[in-house]
Backbone bond lengths (Angstrom), bond angles and torsions (degrees), N, CA, C in turn:
res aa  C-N    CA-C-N  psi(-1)  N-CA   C-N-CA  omega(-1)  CA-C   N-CA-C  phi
1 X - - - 1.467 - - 1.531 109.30 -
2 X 1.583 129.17 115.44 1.312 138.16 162.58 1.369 103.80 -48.92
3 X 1.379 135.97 126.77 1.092 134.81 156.31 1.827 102.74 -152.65
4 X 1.522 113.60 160.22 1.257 103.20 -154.76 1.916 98.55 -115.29
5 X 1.532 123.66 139.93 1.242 125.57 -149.09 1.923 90.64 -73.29
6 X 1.784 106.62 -169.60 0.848 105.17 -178.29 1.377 127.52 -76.05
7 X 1.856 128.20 -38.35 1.423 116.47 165.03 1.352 103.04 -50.29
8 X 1.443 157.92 -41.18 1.609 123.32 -164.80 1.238 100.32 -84.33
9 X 1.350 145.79 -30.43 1.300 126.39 177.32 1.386 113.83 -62.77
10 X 1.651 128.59 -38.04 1.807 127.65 176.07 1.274 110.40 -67.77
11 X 1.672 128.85 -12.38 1.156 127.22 -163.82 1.907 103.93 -101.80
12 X 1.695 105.59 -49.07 1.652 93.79 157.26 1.408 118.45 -68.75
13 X 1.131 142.30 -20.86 1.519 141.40 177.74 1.669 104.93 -66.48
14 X 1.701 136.96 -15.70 0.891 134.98 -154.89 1.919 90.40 -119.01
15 X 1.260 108.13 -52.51 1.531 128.52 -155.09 2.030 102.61 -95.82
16 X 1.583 98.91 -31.75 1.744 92.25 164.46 1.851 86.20 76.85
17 X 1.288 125.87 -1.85 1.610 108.95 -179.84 1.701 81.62 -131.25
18 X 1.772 104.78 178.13 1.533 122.73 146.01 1.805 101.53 -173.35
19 X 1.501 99.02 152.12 1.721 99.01 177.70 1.614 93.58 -124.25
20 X 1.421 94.12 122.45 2.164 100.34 177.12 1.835 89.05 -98.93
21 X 1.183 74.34 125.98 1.943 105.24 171.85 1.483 98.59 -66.57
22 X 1.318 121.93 138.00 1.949 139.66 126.81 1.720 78.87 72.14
23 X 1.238 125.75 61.70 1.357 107.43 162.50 1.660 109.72 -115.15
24 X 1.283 130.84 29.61 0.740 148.90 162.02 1.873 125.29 -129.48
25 X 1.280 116.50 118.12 1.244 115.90 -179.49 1.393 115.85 -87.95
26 X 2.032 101.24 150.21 1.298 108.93 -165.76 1.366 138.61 -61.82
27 X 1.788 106.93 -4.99 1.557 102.79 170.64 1.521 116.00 -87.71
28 X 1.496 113.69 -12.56 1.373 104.08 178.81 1.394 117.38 -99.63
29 X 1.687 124.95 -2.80 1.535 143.05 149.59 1.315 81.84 -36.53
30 X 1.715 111.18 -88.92 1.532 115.09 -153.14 1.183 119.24 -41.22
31 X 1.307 113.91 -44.78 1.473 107.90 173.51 1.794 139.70 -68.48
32 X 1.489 91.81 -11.49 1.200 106.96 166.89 1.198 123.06 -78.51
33 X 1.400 115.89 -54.07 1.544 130.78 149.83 1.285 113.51 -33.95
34 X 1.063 139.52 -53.43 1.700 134.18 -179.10 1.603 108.51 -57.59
35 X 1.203 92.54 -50.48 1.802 101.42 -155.04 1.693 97.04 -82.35
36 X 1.493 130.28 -14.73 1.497 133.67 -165.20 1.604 80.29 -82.43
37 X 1.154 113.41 -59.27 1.642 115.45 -145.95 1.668 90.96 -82.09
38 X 1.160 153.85 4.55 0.893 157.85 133.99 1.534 118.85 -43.09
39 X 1.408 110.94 -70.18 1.401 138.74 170.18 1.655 101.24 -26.93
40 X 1.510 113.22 -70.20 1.611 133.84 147.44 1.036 108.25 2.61
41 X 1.292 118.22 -93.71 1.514 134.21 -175.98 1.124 116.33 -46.11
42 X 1.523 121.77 -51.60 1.348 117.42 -162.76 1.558 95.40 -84.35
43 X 1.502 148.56 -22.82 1.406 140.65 -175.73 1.829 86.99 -62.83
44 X 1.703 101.20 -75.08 1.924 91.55 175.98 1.266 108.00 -14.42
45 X 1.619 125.30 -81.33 1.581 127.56 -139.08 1.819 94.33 -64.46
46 X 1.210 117.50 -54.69 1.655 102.27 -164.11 1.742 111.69 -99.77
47 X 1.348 106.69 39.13 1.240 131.14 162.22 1.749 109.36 54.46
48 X 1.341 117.67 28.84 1.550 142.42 166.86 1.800 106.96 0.32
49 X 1.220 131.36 76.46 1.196 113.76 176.41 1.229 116.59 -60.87
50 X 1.010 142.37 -18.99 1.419 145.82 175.93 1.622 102.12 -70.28
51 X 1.420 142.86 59.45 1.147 152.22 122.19 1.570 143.60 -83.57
52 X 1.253 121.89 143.03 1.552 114.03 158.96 1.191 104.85 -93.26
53 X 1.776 121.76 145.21 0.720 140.04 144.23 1.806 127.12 -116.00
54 X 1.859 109.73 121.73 1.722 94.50 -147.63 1.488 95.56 -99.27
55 X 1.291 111.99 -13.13 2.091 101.23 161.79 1.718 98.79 -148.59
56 X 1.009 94.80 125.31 1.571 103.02 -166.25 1.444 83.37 -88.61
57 X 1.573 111.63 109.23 1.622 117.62 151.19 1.889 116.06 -98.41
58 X 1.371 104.07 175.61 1.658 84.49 -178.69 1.462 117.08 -57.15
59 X 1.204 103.07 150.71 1.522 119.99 151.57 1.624 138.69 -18.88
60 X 1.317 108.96 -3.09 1.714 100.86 -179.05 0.966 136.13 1.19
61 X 1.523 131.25 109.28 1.108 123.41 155.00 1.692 99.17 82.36
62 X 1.278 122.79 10.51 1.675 140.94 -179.11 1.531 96.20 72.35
63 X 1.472 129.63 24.21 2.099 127.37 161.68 1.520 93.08 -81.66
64 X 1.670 101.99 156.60 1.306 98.24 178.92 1.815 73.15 -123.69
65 X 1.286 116.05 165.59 1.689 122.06 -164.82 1.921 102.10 -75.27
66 X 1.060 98.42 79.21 1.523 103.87 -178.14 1.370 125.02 -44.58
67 X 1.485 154.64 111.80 0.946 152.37 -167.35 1.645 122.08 -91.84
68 X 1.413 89.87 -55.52 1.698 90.46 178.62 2.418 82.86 -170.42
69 X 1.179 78.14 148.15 1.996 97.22 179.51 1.445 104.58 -115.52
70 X 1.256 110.49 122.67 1.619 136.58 -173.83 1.291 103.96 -74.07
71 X 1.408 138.64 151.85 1.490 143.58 156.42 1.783 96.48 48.85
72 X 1.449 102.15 61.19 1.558 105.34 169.83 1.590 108.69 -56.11
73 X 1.242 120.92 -45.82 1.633 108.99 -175.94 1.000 139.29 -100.36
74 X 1.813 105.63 40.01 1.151 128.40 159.98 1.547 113.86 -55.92
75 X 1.460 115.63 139.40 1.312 126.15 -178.06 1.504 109.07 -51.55
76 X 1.292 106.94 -43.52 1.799 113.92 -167.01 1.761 112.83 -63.03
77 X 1.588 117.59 -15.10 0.843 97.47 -178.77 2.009 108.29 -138.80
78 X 1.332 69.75 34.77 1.698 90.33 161.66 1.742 119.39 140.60
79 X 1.247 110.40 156.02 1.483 120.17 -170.56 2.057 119.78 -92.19
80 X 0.960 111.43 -49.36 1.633 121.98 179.92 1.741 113.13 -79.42
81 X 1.095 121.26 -55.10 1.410 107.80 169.99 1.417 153.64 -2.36
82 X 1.967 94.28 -61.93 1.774 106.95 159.09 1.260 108.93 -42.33
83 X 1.447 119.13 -57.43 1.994 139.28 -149.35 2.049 68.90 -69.17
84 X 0.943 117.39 -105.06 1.738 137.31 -163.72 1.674 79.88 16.50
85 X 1.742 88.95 -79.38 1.620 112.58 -149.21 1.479 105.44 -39.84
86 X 1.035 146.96 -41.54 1.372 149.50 -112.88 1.369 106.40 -142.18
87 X 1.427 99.47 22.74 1.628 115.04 -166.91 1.815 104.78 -123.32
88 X 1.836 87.44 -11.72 1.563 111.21 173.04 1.527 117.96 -63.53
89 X 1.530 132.96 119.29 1.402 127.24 -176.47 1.343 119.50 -89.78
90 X 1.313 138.44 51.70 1.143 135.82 -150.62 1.794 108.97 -124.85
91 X 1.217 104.55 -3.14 1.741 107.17 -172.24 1.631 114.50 -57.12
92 X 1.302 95.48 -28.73 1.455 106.08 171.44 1.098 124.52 -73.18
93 X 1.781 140.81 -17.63 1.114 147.95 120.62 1.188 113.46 -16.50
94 X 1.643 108.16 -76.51 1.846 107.20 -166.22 1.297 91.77 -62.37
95 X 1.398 128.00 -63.70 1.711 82.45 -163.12 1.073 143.69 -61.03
96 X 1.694 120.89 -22.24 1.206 127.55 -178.61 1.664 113.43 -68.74
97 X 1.051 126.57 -19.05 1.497 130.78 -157.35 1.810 93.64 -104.71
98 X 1.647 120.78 -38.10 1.068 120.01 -170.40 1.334 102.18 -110.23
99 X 1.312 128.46 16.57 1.925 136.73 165.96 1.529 91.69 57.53
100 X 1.447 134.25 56.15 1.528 135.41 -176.93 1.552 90.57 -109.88
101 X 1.578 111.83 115.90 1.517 112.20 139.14 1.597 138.29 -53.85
102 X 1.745 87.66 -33.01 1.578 118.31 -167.84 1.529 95.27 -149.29
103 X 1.415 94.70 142.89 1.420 97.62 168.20 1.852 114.41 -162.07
104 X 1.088 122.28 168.89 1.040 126.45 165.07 1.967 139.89 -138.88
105 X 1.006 114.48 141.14 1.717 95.45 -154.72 1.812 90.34 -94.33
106 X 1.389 101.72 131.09 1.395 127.34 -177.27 1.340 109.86 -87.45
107 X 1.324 137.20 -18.41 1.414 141.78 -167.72 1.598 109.35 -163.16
108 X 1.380 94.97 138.43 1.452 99.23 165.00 1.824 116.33 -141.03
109 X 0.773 118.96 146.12 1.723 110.88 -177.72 1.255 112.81 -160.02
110 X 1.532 112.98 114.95 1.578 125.36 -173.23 1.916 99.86 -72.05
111 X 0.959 135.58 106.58 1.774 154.47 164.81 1.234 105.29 -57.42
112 X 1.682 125.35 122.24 1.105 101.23 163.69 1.580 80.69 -139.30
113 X 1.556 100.51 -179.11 2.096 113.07 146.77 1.211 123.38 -133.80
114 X 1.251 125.61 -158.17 1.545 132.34 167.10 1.691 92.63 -103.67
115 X 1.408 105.77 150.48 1.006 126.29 171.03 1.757 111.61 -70.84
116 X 0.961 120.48 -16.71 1.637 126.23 -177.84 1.901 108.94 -92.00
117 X 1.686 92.95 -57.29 1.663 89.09 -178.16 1.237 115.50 -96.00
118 X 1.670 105.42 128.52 1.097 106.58 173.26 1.620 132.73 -89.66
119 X 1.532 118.49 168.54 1.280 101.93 -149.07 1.806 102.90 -132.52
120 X 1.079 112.70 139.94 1.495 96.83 158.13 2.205 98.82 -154.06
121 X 1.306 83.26 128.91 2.110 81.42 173.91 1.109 105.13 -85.87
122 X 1.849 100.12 -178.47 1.548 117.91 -178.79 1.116 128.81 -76.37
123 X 1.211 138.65 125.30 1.580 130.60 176.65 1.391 116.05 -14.77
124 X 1.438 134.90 133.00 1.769 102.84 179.17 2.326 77.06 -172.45
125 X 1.120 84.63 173.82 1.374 88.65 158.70 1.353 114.99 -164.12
126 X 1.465 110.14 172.13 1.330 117.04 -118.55 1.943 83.22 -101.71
127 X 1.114 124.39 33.47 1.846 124.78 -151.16 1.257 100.33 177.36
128 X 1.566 102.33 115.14 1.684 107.23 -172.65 1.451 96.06 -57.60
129 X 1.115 166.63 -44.22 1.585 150.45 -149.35 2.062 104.04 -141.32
130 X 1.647 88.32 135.27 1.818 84.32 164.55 1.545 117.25 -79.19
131 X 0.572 152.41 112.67 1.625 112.78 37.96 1.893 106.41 -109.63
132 X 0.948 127.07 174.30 1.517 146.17 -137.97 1.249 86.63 -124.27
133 X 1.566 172.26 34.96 1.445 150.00 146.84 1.499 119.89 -8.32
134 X 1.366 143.42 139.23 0.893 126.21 -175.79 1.394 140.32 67.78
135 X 1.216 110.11 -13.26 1.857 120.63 -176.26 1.304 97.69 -125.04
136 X 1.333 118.43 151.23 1.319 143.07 170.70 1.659 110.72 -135.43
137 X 1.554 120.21 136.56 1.392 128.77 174.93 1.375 107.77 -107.70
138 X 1.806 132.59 129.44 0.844 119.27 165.34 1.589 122.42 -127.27
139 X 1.133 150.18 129.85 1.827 142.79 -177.02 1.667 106.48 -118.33
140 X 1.410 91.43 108.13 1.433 110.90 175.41 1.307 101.76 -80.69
141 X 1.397 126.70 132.28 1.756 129.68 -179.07 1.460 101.06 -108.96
142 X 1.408 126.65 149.23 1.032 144.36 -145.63 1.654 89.08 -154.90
143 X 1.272 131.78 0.14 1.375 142.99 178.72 1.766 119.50 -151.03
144 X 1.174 117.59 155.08 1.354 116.50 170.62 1.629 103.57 -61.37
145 X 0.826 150.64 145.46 1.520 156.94 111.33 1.337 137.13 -107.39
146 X 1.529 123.95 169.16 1.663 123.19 -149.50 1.645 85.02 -168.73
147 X 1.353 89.43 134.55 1.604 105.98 172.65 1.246 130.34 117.85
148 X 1.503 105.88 -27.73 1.498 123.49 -175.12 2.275 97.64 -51.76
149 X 1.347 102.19 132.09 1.065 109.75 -179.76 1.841 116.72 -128.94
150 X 1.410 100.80 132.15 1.405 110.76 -179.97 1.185 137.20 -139.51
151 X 1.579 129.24 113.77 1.597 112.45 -164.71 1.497 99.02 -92.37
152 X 1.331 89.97 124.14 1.438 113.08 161.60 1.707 121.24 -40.95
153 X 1.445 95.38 164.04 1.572 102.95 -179.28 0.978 113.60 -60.30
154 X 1.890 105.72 -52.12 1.774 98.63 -177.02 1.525 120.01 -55.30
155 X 1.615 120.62 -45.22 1.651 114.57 160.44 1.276 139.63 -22.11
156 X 1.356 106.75 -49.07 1.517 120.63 -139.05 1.277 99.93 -75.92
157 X 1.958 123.60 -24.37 1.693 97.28 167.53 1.317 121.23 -74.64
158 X 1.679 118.16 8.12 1.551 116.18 -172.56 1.988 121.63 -81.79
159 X 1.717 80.72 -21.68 1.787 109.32 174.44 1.569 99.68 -30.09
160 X 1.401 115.95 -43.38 1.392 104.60 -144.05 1.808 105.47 -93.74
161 X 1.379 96.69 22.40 1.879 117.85 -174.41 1.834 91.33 -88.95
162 X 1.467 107.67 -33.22 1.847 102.47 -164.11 1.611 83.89 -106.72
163 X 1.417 150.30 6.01 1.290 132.64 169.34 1.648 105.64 106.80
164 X 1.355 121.27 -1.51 1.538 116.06 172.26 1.185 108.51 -85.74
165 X 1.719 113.01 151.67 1.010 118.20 171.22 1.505 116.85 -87.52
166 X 1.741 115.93 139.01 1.245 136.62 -151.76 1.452 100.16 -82.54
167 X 1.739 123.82 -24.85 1.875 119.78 -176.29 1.242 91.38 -122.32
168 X 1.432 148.27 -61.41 1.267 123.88 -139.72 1.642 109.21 -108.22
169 X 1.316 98.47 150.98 1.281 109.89 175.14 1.502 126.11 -78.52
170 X 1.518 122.28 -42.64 1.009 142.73 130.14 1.872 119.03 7.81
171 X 0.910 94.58 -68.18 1.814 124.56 -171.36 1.050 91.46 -65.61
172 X 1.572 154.83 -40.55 0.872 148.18 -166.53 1.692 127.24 -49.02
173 X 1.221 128.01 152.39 1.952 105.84 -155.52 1.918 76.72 -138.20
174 X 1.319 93.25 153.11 1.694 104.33 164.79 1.767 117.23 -38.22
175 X 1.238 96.83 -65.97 1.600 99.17 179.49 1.745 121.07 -70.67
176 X 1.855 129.50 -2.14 0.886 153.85 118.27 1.608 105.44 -15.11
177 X 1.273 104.36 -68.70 1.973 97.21 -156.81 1.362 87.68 -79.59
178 X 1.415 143.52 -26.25 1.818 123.66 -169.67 1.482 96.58 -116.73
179 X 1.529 116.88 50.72 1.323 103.13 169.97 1.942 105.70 -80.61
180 X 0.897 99.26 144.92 1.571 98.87 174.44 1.413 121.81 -77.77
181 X 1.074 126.42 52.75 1.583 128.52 -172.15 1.233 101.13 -61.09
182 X 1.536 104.01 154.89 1.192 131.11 -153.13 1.976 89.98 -86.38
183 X 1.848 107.77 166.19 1.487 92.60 176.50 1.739 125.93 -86.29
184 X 1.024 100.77 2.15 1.242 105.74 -176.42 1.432 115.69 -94.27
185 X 1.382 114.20 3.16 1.789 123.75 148.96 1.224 131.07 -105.60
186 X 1.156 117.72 39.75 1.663 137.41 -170.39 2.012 117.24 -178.08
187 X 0.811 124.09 110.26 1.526 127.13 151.24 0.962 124.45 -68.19
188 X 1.488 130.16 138.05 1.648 135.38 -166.47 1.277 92.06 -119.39
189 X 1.838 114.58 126.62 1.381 136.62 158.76 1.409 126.99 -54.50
190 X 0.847 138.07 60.93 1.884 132.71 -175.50 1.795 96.46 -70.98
191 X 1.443 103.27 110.81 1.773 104.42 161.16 1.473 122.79 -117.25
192 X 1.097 116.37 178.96 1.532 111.47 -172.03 1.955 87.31 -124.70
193 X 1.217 110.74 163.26 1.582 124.25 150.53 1.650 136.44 -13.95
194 X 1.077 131.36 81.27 1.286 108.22 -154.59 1.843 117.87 110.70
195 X 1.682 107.42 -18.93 1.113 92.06 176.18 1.570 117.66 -87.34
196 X 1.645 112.03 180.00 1.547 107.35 169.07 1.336 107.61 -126.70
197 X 1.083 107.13 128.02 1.749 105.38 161.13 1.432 119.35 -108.18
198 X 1.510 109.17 141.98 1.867 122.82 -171.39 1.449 82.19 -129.09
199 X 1.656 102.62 133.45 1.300 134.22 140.03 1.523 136.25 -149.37
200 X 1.433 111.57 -171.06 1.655 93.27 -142.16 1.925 71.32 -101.84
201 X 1.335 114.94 144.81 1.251 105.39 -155.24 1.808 97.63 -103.37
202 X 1.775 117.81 24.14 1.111 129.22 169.37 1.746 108.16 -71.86
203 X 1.258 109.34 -38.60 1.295 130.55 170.69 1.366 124.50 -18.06
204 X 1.177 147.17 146.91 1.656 131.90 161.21 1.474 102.20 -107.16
205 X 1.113 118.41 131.33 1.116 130.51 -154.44 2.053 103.49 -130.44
206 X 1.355 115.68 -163.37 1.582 125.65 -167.57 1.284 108.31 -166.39
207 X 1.330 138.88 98.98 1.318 110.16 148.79 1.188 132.60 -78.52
208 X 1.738 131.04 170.15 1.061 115.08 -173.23 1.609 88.25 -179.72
209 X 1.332 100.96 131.13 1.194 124.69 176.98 2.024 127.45 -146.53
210 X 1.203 130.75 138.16 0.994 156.93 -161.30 1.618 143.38 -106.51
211 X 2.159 76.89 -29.08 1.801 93.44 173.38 1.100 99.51 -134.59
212 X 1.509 123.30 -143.23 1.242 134.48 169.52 1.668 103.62 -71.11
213 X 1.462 111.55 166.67 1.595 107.58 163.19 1.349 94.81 -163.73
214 X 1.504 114.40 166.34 1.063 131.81 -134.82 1.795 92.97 -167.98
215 X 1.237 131.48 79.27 1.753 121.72 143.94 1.226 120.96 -177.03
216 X 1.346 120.47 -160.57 1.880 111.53 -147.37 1.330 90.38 -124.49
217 X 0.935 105.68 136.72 1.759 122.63 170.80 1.383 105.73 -130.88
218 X 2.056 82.96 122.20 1.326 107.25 -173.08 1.365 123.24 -133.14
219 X 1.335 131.04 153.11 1.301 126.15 -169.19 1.635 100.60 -126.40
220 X 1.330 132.28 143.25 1.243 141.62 159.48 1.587 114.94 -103.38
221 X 1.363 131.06 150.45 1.084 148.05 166.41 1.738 105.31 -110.09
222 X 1.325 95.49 142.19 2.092 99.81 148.01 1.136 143.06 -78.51
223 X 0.814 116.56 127.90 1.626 117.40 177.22 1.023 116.02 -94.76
224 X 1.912 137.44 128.33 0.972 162.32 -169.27 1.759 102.16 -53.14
225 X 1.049 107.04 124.80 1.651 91.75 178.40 1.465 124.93 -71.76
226 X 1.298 127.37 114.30 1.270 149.72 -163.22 1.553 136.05 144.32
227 X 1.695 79.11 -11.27 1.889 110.31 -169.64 1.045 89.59 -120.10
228 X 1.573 94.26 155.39 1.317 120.25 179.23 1.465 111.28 -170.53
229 X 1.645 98.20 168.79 1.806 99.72 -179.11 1.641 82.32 -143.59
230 X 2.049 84.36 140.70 1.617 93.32 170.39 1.599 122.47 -89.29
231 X 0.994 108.80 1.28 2.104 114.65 168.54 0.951 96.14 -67.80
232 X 1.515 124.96 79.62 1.222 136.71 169.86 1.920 96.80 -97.29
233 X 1.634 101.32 132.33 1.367 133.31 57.39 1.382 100.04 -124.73
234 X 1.707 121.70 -35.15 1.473 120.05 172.36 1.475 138.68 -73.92
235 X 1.613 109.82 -16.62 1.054 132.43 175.63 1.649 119.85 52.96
236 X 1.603 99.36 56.12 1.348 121.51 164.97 1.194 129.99 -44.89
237 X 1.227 132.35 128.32 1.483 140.32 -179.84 1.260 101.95 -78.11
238 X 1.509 98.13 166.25 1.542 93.87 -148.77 1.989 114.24 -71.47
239 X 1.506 99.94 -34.05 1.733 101.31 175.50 1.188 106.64 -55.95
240 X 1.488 145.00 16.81 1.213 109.45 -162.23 1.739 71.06 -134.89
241 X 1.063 147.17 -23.29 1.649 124.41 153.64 1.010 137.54 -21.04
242 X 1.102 126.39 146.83 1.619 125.33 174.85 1.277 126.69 -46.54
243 X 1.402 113.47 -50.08 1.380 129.21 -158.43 1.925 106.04 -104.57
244 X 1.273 103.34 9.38 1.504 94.46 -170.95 2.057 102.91 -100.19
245 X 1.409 119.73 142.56 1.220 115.68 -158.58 1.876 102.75 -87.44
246 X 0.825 121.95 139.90 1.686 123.48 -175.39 1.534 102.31 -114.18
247 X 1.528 95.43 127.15 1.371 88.74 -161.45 1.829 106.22 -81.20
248 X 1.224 121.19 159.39 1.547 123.30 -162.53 1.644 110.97 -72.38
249 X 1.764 94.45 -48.23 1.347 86.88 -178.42 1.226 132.25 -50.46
250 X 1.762 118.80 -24.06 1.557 90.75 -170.61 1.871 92.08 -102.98
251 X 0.858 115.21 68.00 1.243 139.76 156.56 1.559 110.93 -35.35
252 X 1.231 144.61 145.12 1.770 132.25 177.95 1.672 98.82 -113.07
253 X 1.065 123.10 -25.55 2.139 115.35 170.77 1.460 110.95 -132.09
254 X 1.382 111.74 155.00 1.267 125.39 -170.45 1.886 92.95 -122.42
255 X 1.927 81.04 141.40 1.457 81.08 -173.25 1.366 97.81 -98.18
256 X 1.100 121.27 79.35 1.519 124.78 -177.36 1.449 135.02 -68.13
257 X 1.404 133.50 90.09 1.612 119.20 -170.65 1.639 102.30 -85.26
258 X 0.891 113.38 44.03 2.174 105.49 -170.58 2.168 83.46 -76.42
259 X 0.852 114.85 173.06 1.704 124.00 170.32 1.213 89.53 -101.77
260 X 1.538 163.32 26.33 1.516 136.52 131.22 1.983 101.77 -86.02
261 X 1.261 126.94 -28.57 1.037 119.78 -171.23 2.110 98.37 -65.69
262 X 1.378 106.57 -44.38 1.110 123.50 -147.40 1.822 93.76 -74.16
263 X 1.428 134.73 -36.90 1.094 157.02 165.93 1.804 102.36 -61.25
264 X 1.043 103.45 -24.35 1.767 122.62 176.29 1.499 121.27 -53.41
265 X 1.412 94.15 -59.82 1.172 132.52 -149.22 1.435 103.72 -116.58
266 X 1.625 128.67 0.17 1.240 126.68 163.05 1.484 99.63 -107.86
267 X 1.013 123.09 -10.80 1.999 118.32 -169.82 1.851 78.49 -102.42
268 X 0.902 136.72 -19.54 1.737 122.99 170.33 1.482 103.12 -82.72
269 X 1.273 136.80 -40.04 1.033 120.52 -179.05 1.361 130.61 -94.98
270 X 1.390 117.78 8.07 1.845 145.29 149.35 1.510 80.17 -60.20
271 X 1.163 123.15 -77.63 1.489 136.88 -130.55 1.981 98.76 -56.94
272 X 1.424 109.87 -37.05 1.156 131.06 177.40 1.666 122.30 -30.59
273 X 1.645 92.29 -63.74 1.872 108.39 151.89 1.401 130.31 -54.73
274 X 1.582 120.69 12.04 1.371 97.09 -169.35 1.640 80.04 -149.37
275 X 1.617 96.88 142.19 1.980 103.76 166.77 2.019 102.24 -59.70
276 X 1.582 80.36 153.17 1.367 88.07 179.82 1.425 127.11 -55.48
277 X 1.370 134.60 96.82 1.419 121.57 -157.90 1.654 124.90 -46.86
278 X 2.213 93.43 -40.16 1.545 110.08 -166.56 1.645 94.21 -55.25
279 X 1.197 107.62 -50.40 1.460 110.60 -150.53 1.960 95.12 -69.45
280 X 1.275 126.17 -25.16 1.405 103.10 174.21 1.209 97.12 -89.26
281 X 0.908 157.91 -7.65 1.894 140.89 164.29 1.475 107.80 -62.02
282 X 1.446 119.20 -53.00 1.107 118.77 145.04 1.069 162.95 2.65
283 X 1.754 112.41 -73.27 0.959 127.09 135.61 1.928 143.81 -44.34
284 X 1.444 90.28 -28.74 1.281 111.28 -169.78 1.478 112.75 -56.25
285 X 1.800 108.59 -39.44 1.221 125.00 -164.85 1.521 111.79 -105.68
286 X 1.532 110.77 -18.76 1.962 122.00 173.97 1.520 119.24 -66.62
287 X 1.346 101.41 154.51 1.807 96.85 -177.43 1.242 96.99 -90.96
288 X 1.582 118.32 -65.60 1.183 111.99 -122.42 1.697 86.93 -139.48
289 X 1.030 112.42 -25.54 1.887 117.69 173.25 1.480 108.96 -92.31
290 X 1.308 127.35 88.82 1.398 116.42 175.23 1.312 104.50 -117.19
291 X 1.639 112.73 149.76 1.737 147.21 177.48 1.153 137.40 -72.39
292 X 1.529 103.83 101.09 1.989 89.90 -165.83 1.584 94.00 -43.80
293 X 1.582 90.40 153.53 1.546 128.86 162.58 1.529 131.97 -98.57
294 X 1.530 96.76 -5.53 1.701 102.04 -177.22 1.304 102.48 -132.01
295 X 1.348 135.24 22.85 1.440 130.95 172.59 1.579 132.29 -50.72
296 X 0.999 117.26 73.59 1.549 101.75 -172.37 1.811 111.33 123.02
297 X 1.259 104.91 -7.65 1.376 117.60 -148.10 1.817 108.60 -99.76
298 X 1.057 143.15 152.50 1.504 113.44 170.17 1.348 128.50 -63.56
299 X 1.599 104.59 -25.22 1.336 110.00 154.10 1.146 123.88 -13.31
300 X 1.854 116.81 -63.71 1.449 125.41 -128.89 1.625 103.94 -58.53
């Protein structure tokens, strides 16, 4: 039975995060890796509305800038995957870290980028209010990555020194998610292949990435004791099965060729080469809350 000793349990109980090293072995990485980036391809080829896309630049090569693919183990866009995933030993983690007798995973979402644009989102978290009871966040990496940023529990009443709000998510304002906080109100995640990171997804958090990436971001809920789900080992709801049909319309991107989308999506990807202008005008006139300037940008 995986279960994690007593410094990592006092250390997420203090910090609200933890990353467990090599808990996954290298033939079932590979296989995850094969069959994810597969998944990839085939959402591209049959035009997968169930994608994010987080700055739609043109189309290359007919890719639209893939962000992350919804209901990865849907049948339609591949067969082995579910089996891969579920071959993962980690349930004993979520519960211990999220006090779950029972539980069930509410979300799943395969992450990816382009290897060219780089990426980082807005502060936000993943749970309308801090603190998170009952929920657990977890991102299995399937790649090295560096950057991922998170203010800790002990921080998070300090938020309200740069103008963020300290519980709700809600409250959150545009210039909120790219405030440039200073480093000493946030810790940056560096993981390798294979690692896992758990946090309490009340948290305000950052992504941010530089190269390619590659992993699943997932959220668990509790289940009331008496309940239960048999999609054991993660105990998937039911849209996120293989065999269950998702309906198209509520689709999250449109693969749009109209010439205003296309004019869209070339003044975003000009925009790409240059620091954010708003945010240094911005800055020019702020005391004490200032806006990254290289978010998203090649700069970054």
């Amino acid at each position: 039975m995986n279960l994690l000793n007593s410094v990592d349990t006092s250390f997420f109980k203090q910090k609200g995060y933890i990353v467990i090293k090599n808990q996954i072995n290298e033939e079932v990485i590979k296989k995850l890796h094969k069959n994810s980036k597969e998944i990839i391809k085939e959402a591209i080829n049959i035009k997968w509305p169930h994608v994010k896309v987080y700055r739609d630049y043109p189309h290359f090569f007919g890719k639209p800038n893939i962000f992350g693919v919804d209901y990865p183990f849907n049948s339609l866009l591949g067969k082995n995957l579910f089996d891969v995933f579920n071959s993962l030993k980690i349930d004993n983690f979520i519960k211990q870290l999220g006090h779950f007798e029972n539980f069930e995973t509410e979300l799943i979402r395969l992450h990816t980028n382009s290897n060219f644009f780089n990426y980082q989102g807005g502060w936000h978290r993943d749970y309308a209010t801090f603190s998170s009871p009952g929920y657990l966040t977890c991102i299995i990496y399937l790649e090295d990555e560096k950057g991922f940023k998170i203010v800790t529990k002990e921080k998070n009443k300090l938020l309200i020194e740069y103008g963020i709000d300290t519980n709700s998510q809600s409250n959150l304002t545009v210039k909120d998610s790219f405030t440039d906080l200073p480093k000493n109100m946030y810790e940056v995640v560096d993981v390798n292949r294979g690692d896992i990171l758990f946090f309490e997804p009340g948290l305000l958090h950052q992504g941010f990435c530089k190269k390619y990436r590659l992993h699943y971001h997932m959220r668990f809920k509790k289940l009331e004791n008496g309940k239960t789900n048999h999609n054991k080992p993660f105990n998937f709801i039911k849209d996120f099965l293989p065999d269950t049909k998702i309906d198209e319309n509520i689709g999250t991107y449109n693969y749009s060729k109209s010439l205003r989308s296309r004019i869209k999506r070339l003044r975003t990807f000009i925009l790409y080469f240059f620091p954010r202008i708003k945010s240094l005008i911005y800055n020019i006139f702020a005391k004490k809350k200032k806006l990254s300037i290289f978010h998203s940008t090649i700069w970054q």
